[in-house]
Backbone atoms as SQL, in Angstrom:
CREATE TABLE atoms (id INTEGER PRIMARY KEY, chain TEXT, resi INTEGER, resn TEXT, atom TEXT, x REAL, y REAL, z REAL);
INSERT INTO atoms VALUES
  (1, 'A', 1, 'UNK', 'N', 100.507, 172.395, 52.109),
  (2, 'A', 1, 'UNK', 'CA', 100.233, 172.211, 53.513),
  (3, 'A', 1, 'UNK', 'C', 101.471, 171.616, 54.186),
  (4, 'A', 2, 'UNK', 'N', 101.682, 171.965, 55.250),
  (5, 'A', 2, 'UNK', 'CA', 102.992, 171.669, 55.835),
  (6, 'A', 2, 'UNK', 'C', 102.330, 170.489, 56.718),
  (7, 'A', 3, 'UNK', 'N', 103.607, 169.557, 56.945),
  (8, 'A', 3, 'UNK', 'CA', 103.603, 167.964, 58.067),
  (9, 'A', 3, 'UNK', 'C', 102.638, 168.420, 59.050),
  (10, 'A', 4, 'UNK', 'N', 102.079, 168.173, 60.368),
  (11, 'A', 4, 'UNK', 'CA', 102.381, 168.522, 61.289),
  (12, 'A', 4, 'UNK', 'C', 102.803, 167.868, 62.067),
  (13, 'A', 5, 'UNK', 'N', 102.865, 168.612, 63.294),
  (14, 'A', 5, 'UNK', 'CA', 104.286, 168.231, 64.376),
  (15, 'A', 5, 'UNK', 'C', 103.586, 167.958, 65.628),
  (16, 'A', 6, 'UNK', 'N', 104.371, 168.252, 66.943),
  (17, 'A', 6, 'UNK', 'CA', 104.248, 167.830, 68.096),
  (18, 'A', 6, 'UNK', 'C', 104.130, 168.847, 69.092),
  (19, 'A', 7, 'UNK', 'N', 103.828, 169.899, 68.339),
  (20, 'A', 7, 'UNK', 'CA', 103.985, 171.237, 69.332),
  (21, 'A', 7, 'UNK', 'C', 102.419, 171.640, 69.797),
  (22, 'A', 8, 'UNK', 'N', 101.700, 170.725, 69.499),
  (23, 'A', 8, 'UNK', 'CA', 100.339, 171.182, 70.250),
  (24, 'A', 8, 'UNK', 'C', 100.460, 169.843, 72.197),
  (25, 'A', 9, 'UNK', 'N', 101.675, 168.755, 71.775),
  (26, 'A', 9, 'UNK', 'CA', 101.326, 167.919, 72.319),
  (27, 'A', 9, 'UNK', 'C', 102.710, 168.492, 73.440),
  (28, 'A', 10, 'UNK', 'N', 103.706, 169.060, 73.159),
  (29, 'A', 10, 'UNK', 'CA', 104.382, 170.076, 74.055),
  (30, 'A', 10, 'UNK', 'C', 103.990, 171.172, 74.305),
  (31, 'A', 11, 'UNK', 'N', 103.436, 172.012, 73.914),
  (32, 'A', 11, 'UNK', 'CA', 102.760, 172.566, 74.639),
  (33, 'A', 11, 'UNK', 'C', 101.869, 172.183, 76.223),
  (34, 'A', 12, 'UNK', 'N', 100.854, 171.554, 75.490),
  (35, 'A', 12, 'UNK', 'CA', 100.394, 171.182, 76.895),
  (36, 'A', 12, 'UNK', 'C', 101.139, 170.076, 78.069),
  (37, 'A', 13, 'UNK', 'N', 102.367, 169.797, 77.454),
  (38, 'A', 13, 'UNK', 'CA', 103.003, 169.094, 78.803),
  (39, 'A', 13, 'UNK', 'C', 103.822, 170.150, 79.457),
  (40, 'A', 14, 'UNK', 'N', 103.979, 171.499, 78.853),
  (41, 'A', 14, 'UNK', 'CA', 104.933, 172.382, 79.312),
  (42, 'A', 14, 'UNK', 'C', 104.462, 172.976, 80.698),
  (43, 'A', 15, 'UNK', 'N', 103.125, 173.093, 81.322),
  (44, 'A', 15, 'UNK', 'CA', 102.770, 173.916, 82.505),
  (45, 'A', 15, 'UNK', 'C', 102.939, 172.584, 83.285),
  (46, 'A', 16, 'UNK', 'N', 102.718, 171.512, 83.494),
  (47, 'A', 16, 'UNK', 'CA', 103.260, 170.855, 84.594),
  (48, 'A', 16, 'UNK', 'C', 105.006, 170.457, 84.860),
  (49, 'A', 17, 'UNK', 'N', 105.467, 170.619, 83.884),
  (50, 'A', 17, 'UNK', 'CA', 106.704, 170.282, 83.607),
  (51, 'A', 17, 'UNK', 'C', 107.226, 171.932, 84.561),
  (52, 'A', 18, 'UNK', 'N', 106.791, 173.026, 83.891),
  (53, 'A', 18, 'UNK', 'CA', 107.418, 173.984, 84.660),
  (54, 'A', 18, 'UNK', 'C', 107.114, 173.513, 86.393),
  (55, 'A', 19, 'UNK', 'N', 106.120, 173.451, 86.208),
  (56, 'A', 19, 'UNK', 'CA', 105.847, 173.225, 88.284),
  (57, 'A', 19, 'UNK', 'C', 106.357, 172.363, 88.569),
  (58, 'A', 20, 'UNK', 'N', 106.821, 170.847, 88.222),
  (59, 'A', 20, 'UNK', 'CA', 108.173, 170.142, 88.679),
  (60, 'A', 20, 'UNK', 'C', 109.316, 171.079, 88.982),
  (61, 'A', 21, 'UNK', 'N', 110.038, 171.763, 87.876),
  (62, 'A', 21, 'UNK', 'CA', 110.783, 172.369, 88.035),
  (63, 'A', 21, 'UNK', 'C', 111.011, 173.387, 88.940),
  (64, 'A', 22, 'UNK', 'N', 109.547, 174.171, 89.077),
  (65, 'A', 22, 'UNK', 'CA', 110.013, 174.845, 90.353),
  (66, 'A', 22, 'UNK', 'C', 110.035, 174.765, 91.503),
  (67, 'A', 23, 'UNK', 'N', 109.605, 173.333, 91.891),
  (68, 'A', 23, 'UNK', 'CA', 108.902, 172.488, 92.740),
  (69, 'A', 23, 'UNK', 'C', 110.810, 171.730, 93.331),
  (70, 'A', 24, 'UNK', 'N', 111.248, 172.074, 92.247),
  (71, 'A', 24, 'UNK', 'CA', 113.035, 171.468, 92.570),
  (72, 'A', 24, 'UNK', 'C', 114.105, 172.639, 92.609),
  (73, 'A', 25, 'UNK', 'N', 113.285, 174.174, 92.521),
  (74, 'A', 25, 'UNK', 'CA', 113.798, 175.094, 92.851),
  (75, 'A', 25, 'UNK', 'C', 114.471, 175.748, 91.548),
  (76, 'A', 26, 'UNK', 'N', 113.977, 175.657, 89.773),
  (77, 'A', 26, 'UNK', 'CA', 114.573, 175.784, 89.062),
  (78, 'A', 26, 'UNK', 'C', 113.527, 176.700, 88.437),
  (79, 'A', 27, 'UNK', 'N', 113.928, 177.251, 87.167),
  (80, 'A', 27, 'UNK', 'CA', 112.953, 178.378, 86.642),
  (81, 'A', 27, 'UNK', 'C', 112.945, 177.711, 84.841),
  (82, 'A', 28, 'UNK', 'N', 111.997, 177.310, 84.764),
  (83, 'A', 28, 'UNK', 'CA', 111.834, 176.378, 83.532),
  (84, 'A', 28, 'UNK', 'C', 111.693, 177.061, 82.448),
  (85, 'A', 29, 'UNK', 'N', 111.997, 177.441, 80.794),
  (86, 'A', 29, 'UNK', 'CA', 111.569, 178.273, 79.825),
  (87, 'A', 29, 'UNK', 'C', 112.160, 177.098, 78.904),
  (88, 'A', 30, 'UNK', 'N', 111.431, 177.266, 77.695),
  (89, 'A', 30, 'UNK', 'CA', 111.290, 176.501, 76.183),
  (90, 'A', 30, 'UNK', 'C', 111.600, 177.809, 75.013),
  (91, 'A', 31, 'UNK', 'N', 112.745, 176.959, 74.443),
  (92, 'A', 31, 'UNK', 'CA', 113.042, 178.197, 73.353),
  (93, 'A', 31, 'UNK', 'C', 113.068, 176.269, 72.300),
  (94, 'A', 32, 'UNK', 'N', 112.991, 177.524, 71.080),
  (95, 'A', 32, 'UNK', 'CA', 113.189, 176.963, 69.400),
  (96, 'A', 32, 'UNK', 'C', 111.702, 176.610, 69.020),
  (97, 'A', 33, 'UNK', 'N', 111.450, 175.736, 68.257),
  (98, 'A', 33, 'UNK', 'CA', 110.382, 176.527, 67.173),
  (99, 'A', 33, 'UNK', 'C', 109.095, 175.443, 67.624),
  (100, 'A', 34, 'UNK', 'N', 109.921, 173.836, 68.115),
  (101, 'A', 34, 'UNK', 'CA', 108.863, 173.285, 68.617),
  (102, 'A', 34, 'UNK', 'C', 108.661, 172.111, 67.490),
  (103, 'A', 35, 'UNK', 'N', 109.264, 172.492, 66.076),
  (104, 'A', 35, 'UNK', 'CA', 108.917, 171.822, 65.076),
  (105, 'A', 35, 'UNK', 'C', 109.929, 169.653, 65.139),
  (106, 'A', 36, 'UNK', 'N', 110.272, 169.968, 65.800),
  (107, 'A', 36, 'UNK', 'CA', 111.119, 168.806, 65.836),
  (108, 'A', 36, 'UNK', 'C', 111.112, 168.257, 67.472),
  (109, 'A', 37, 'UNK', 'N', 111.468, 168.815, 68.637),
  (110, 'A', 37, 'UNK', 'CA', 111.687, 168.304, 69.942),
  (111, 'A', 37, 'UNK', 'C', 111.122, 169.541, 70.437),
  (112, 'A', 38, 'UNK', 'N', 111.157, 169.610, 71.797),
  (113, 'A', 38, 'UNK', 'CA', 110.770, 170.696, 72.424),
  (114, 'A', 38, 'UNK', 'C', 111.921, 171.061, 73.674),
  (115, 'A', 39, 'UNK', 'N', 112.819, 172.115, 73.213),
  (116, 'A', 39, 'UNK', 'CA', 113.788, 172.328, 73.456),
  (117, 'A', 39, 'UNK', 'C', 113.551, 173.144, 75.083),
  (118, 'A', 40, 'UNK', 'N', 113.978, 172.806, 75.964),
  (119, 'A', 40, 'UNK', 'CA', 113.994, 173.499, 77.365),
  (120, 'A', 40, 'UNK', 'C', 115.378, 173.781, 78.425),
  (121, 'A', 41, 'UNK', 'N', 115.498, 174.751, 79.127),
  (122, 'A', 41, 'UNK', 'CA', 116.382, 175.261, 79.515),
  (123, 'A', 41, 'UNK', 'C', 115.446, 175.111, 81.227),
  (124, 'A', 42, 'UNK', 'N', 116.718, 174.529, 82.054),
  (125, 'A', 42, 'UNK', 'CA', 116.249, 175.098, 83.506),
  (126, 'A', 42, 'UNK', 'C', 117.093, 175.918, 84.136),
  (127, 'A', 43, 'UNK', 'N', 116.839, 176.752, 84.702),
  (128, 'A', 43, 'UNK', 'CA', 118.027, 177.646, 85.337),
  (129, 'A', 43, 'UNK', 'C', 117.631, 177.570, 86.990),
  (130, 'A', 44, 'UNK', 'N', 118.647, 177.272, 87.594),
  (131, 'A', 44, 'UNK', 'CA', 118.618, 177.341, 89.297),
  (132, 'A', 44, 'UNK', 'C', 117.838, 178.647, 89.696),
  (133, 'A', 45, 'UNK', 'N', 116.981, 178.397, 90.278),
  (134, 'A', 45, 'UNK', 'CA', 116.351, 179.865, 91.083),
  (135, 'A', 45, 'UNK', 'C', 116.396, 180.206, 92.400),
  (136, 'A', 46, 'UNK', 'N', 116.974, 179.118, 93.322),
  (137, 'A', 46, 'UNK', 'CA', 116.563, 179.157, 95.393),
  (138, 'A', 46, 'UNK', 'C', 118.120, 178.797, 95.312),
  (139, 'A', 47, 'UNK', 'N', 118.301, 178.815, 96.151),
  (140, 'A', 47, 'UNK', 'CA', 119.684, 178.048, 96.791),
  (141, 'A', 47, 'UNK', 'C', 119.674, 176.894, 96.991),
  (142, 'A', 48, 'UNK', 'N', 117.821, 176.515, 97.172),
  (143, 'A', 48, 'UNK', 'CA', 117.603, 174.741, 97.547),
  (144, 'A', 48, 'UNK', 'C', 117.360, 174.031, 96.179),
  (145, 'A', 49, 'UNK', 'N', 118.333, 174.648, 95.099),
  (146, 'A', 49, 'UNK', 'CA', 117.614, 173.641, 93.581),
  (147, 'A', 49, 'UNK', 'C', 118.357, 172.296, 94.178),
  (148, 'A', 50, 'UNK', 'N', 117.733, 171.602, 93.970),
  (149, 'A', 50, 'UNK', 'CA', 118.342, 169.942, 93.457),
  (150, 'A', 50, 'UNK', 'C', 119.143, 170.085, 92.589),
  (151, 'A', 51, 'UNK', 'N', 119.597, 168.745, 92.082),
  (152, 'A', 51, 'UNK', 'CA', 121.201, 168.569, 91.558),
  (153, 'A', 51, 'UNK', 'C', 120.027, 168.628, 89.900),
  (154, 'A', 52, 'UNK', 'N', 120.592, 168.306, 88.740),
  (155, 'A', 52, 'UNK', 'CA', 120.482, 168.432, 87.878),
  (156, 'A', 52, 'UNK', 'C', 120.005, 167.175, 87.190),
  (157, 'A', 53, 'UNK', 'N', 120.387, 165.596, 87.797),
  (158, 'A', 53, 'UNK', 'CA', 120.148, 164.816, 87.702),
  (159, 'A', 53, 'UNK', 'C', 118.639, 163.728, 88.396),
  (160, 'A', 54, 'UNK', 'N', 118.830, 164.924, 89.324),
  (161, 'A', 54, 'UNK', 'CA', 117.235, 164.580, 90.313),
  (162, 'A', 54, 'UNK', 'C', 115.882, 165.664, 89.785),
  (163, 'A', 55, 'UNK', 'N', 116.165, 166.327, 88.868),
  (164, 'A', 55, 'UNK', 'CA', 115.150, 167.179, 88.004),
  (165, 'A', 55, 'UNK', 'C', 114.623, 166.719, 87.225),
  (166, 'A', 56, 'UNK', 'N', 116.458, 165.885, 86.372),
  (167, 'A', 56, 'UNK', 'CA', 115.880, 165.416, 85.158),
  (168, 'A', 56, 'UNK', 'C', 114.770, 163.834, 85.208),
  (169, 'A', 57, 'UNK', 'N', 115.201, 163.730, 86.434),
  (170, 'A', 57, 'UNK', 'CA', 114.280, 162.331, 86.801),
  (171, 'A', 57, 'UNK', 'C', 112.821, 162.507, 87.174),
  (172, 'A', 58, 'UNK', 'N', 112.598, 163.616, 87.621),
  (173, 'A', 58, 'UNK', 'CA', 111.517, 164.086, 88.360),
  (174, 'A', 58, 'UNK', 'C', 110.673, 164.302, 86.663),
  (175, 'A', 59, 'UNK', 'N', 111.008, 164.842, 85.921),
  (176, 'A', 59, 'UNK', 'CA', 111.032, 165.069, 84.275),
  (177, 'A', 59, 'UNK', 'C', 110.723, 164.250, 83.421),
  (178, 'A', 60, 'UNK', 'N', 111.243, 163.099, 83.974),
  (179, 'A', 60, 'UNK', 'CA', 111.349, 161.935, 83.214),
  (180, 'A', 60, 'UNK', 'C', 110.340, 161.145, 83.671),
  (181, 'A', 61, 'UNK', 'N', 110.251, 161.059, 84.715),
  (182, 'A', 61, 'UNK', 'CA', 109.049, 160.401, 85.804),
  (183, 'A', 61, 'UNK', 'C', 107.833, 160.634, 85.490),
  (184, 'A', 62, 'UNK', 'N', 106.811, 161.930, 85.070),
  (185, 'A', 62, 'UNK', 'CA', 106.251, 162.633, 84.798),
  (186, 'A', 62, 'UNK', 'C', 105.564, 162.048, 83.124),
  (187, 'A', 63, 'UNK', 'N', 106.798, 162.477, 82.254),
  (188, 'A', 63, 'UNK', 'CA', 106.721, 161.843, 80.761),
  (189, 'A', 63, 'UNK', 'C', 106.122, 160.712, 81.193),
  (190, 'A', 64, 'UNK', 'N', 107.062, 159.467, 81.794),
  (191, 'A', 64, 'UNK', 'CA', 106.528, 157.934, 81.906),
  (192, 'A', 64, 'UNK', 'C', 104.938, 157.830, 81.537),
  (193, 'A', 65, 'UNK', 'N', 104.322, 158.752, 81.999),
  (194, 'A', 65, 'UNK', 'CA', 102.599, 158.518, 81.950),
  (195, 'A', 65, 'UNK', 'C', 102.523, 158.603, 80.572),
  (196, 'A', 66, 'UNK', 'N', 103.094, 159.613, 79.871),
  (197, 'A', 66, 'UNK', 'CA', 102.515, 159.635, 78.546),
  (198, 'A', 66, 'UNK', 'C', 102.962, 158.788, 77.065),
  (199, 'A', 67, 'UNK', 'N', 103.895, 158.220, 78.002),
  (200, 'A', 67, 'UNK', 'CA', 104.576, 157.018, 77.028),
  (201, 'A', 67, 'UNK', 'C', 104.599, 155.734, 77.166),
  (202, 'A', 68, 'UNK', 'N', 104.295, 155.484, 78.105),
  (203, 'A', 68, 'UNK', 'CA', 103.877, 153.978, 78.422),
  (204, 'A', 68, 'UNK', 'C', 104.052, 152.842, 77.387),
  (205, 'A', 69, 'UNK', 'N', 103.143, 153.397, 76.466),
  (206, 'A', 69, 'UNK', 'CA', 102.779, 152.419, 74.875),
  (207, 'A', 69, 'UNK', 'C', 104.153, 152.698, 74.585),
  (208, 'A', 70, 'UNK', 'N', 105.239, 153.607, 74.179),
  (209, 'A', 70, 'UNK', 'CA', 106.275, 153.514, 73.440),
  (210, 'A', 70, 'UNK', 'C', 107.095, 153.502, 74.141),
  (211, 'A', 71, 'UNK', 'N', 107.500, 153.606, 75.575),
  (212, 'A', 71, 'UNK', 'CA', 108.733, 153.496, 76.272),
  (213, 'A', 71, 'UNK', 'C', 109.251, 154.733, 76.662),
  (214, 'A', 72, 'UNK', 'N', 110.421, 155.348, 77.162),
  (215, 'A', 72, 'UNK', 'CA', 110.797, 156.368, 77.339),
  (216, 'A', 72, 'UNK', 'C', 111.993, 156.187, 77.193),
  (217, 'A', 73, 'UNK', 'N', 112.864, 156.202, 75.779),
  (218, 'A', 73, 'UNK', 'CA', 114.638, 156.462, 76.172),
  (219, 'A', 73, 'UNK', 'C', 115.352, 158.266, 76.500),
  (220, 'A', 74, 'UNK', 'N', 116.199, 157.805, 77.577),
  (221, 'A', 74, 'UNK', 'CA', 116.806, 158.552, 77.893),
  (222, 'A', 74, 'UNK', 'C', 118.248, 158.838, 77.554),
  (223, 'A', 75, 'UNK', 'N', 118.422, 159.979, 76.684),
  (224, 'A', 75, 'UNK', 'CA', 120.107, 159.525, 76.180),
  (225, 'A', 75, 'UNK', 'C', 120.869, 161.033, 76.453),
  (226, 'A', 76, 'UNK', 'N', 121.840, 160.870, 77.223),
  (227, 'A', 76, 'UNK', 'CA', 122.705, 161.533, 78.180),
  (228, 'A', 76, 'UNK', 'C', 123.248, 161.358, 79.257),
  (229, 'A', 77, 'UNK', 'N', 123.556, 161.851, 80.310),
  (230, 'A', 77, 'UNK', 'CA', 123.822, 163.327, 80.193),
  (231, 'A', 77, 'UNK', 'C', 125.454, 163.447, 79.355),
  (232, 'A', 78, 'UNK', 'N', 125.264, 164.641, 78.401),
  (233, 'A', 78, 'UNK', 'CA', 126.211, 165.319, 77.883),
  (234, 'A', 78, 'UNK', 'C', 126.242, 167.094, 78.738),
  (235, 'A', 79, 'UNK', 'N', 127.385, 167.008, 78.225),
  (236, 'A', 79, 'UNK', 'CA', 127.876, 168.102, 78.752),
  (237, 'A', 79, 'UNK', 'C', 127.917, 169.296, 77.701),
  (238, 'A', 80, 'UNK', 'N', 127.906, 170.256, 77.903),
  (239, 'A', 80, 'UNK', 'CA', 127.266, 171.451, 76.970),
  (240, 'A', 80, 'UNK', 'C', 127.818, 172.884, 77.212),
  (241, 'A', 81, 'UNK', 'N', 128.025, 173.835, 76.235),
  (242, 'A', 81, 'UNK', 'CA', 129.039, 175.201, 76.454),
  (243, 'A', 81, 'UNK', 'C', 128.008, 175.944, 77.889),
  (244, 'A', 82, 'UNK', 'N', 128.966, 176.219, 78.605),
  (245, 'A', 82, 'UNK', 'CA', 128.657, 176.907, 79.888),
  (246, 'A', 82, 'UNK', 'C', 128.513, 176.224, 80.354),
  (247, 'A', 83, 'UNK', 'N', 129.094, 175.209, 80.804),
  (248, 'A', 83, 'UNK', 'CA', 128.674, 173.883, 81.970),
  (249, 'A', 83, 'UNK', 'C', 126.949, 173.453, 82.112),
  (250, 'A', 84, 'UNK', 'N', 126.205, 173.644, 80.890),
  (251, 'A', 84, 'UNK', 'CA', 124.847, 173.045, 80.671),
  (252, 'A', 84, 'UNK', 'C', 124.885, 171.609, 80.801),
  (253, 'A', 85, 'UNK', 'N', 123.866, 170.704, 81.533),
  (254, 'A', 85, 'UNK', 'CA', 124.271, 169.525, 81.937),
  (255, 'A', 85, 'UNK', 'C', 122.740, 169.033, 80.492),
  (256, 'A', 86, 'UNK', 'N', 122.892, 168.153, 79.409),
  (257, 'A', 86, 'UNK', 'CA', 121.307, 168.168, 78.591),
  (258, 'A', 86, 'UNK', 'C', 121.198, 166.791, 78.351),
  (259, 'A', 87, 'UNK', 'N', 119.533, 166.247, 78.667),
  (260, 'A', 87, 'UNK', 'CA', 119.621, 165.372, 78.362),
  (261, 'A', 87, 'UNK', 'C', 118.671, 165.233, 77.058),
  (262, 'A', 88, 'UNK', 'N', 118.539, 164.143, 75.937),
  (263, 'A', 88, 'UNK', 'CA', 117.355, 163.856, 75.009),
  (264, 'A', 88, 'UNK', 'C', 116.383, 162.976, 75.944),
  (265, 'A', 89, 'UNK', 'N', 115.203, 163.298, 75.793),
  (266, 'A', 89, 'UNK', 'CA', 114.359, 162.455, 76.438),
  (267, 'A', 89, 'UNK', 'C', 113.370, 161.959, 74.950),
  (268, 'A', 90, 'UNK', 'N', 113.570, 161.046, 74.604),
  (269, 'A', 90, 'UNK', 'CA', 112.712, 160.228, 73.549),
  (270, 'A', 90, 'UNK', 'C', 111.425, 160.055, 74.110),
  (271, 'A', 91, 'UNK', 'N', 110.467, 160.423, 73.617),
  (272, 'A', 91, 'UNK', 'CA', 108.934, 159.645, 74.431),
  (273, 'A', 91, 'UNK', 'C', 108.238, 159.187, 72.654),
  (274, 'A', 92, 'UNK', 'N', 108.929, 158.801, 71.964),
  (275, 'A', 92, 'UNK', 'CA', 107.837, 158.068, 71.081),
  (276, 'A', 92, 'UNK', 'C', 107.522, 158.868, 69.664),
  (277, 'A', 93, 'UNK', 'N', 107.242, 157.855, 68.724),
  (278, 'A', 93, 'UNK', 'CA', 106.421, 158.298, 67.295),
  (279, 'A', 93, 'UNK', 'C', 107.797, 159.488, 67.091),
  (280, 'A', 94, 'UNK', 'N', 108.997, 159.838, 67.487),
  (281, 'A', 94, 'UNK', 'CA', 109.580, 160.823, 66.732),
  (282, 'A', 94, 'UNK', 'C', 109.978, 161.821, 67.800),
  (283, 'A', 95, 'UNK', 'N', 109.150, 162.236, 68.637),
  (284, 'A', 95, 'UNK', 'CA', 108.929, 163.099, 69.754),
  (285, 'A', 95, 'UNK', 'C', 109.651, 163.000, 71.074),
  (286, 'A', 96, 'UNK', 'N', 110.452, 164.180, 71.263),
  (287, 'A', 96, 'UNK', 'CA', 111.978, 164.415, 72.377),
  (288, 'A', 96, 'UNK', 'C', 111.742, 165.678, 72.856),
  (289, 'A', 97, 'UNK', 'N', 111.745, 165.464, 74.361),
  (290, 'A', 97, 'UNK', 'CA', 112.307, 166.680, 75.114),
  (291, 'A', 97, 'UNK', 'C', 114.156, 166.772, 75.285),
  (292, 'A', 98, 'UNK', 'N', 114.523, 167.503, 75.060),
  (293, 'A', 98, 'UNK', 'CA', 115.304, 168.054, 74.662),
  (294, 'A', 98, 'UNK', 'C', 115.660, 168.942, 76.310),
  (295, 'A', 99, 'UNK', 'N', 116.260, 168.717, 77.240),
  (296, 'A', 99, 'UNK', 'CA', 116.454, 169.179, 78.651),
  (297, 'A', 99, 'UNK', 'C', 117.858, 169.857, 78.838),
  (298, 'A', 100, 'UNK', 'N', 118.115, 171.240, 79.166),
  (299, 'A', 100, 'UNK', 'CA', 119.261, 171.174, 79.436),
  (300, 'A', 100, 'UNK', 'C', 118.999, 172.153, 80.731),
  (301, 'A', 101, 'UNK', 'N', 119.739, 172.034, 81.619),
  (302, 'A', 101, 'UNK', 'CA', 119.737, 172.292, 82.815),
  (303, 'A', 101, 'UNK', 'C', 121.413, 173.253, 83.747),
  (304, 'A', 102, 'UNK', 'N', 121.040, 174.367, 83.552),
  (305, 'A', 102, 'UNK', 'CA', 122.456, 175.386, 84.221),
  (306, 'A', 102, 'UNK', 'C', 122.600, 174.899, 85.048),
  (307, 'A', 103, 'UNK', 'N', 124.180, 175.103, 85.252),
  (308, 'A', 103, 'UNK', 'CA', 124.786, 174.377, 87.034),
  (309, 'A', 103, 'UNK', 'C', 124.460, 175.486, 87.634),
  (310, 'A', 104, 'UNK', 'N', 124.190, 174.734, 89.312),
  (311, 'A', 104, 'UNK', 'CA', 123.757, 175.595, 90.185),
  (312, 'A', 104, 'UNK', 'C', 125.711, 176.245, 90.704),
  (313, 'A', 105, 'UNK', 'N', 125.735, 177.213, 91.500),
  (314, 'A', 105, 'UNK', 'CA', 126.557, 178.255, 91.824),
  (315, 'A', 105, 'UNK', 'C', 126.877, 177.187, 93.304),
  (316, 'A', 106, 'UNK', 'N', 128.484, 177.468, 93.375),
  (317, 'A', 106, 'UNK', 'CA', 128.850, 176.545, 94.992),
  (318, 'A', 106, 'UNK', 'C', 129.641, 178.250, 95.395),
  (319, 'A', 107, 'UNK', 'N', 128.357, 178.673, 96.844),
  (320, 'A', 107, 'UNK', 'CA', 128.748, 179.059, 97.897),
  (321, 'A', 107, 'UNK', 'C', 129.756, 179.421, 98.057),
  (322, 'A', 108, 'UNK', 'N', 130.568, 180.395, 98.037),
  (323, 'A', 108, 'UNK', 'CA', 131.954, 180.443, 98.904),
  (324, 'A', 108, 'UNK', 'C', 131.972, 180.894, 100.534),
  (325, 'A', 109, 'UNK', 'N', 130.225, 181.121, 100.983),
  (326, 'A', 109, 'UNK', 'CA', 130.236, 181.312, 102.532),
  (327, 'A', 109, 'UNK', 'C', 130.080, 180.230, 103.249);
């Protein structure tokens, strides 16, 4: 029988987490297996996304409810191939969102 993990408990934080995100103008998707962190990608979708740092707060803000008892560390921002801005979000017992967030595009009109 294998450990189990945290992917029933990401899962269900993943549909409000997307509606933050698009709620800041970003298009939210989760790749990797789930077995360790729950790995997420935001990509700019409007012209009106927020900065990358006001997502990840909005993100982070959100978690706070479900960690309370263990705290919430936040460790980043690092910088990442393709100008990915990612942060680790620790929420407890082992369990990390894993955030990385595409730069939005600057206008040349």
């Amino acid at each position: 029988m294998k450990p189990p993990t945290f992917a029933p408990v990401y899962v269900s934080l993943f549909p409000h987490m997307a509606e933050i995100a698009n709620k800041h103008g970003y298009a939210l998707a989760a790749h990797g297996s789930l077995q360790r962190d729950l790995d997420l990608v935001a990509v700019p979708w409007t012209d009106e996304a927020t900065s990358a740092e006001t997502l990840m707060n909005s993100i982070a803000e959100y978690l706070k409810i479900f960690s309370d008892m263990f705290g919430l560390a936040i460790h980043g921002p690092t910088i990442k191939p393709h100008g990915r801005t990612a942060w680790l979000l620790a929420t407890g017992f082992g369990s990390a969102i894993d955030l990385s967030v595409m730069p939005r595009l600057v206008s040349n009109t």
